[in-house]
N, C-alpha and C positions, 0 to 999 in steps of 0.2 A: 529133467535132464541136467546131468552135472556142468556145469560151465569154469572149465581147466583155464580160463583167461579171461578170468573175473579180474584177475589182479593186473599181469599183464596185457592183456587188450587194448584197455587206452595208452599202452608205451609204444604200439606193435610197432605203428610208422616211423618212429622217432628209433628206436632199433634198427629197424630197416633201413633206413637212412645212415646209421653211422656202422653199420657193416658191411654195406656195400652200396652205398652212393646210391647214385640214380637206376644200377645195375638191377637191381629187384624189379622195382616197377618197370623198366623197360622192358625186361625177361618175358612180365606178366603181360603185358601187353604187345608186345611180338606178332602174334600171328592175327589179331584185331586190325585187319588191313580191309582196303576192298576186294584183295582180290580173293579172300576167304570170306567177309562177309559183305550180306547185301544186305538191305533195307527192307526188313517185315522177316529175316532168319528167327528162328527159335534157336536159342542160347544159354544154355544151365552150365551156370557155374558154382561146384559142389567148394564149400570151405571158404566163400566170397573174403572173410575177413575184411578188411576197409573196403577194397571195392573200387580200387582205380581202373581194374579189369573192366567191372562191371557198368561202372560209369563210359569209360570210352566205348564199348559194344555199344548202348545205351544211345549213344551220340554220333553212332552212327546208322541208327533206326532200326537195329535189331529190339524184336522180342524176348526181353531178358527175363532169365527166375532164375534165381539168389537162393543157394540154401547153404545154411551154418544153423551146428547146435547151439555156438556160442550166444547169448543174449548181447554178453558187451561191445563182441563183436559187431551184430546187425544194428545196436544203437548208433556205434560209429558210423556205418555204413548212411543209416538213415541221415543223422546230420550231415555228413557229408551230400546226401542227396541235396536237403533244401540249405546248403549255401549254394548250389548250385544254381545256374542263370536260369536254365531252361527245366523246363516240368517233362522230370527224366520217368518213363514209361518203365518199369522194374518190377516185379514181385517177385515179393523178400517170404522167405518159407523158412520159419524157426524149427528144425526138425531132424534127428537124425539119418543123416545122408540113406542109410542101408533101408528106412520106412520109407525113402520115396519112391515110387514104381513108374514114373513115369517113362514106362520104356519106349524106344522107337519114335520120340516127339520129335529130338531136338535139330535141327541140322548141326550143332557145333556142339558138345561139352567142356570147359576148362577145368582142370584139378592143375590147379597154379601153387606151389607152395602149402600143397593139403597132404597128398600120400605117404609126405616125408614124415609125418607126424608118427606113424602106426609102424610096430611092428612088420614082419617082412607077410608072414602067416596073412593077417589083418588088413594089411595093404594090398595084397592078390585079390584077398575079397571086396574090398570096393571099388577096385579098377576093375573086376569082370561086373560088378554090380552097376556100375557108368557109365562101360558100353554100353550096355544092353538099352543105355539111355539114348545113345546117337539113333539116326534111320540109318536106316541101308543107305549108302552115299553118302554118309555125313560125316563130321572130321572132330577128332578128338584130341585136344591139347596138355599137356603137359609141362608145365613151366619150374623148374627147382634148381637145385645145386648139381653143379655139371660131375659127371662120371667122370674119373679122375682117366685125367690123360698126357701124353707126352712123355719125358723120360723121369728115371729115379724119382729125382731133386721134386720136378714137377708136382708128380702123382702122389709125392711125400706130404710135401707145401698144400694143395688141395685137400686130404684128409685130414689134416690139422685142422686147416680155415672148417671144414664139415664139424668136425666131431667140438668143435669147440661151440657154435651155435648150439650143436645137439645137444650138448652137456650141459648149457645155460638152460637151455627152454625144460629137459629132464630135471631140475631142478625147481623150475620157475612154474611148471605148467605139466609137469607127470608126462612128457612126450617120453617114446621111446627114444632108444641111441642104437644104432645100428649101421652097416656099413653104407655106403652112397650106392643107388640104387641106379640099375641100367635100364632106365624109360626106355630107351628105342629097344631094346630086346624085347622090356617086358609086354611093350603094347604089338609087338609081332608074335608075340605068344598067345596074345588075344585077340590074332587075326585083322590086324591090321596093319595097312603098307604107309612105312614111310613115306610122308611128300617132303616135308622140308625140317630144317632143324638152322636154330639160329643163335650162336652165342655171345653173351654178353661178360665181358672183363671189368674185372677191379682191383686197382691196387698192380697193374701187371700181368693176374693170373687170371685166368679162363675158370671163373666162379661158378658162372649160371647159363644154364641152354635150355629154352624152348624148342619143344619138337609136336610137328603138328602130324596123326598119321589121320587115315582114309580106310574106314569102311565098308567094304564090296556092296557095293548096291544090289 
């Protein structure tokens, strides 16, 4: 399995950080509340990368499994595990997302900062492939860069701050570059309802939105 972030992997955080402050990881971890999750949920998160997601589920007595193709990725991940205080309950699956079949297990899935990676084509196919991961009743998240909104000026300023990430990592890591992508349509397209959507600012502008929707039981 190719690993696109052999090189940049160990920089991800430290990017993350001076692009958008603390706005990322809060994005990511958004709907990781009580009143989404309880203590003993099943919870896959496809593209973990470091894994503050995963850590917080984790520590709140969720049943987590971690899957990313990246290897440098899941090392970080792992260290990050054992600095950790307490003996965090997680299985980590090195594996391409589309060979995992784990369908109808999870009550939650996150694809946090993962879909954006892929083509538009590429990307339909593993958000219908991650449903298929939730149960009937379960809730599927999506955490990225916010669909451009407001006026002109706005919607302008937004695709700039977009395509200039995309165009670094297209360089850095062979990611696609494509337009900002509309989460809440696309997951009503694959039959799920909106429950909530939560957005996080940087810099002034409306960067990044968590949106969590609900699978007809």
């Amino acid at each position: 399995m190719r690993d696109k972030y052999k090189y940049i992997g160990p920089l991800y955080d430290f990017l993350s950080s001076i692009y958008g402050g603390e706005a990322i990881h809060d994005c990511k971890r958004a709907m990781l509340t009580p009143e989404y999750v309880k203590p003993g949920d099943k919870i896959l998160i496809a593209g973990v990368g470091h894994g503050k997601d995963a850590i917080r589920a984790a520590e709140m007595g969720a049943d987590v499994t971690v899957v990313d193709i990246s290897e440098t990725m899941l090392k970080k991940l792992q260290a990050a595990f054992e600095k950790h205080p307490d003996d965090l309950k997680v299985r980590v699956v090195h594996a391409d997302i589309l060979k995992f079949e784990e369908f109808e297990r999870y009550d939650m899935v996150v694809a946090n900062f993962f879909l954006n990676v892929f083509d538009e084509a590429f990307m339909r196919k593993l958000l219908s492939h991650l449903v298929l991961c939730v149960k009937p009743g379960g809730t599927f998240v999506i955490g990225d860069f916010s669909y451009p909104s407001g006026n002109l000026l706005a919607r302008g300023v937004q695709k700039v701050y977009w395509y200039t990430a995309a165009i670094i990592f297209y360089f850095a890591s062979d990611n696609a570059v494509h337009e900002i992508y509309n989460y809440p349509e696309l997951m009503e397209a694959e039959g799920l309802s909106i429950k909530d959507t939560r957005r996080f600012s940087y810099l002034g502008m409306n960067c990044y939105t968590s949106v969590l929707g609900a699978k007809p039981a």
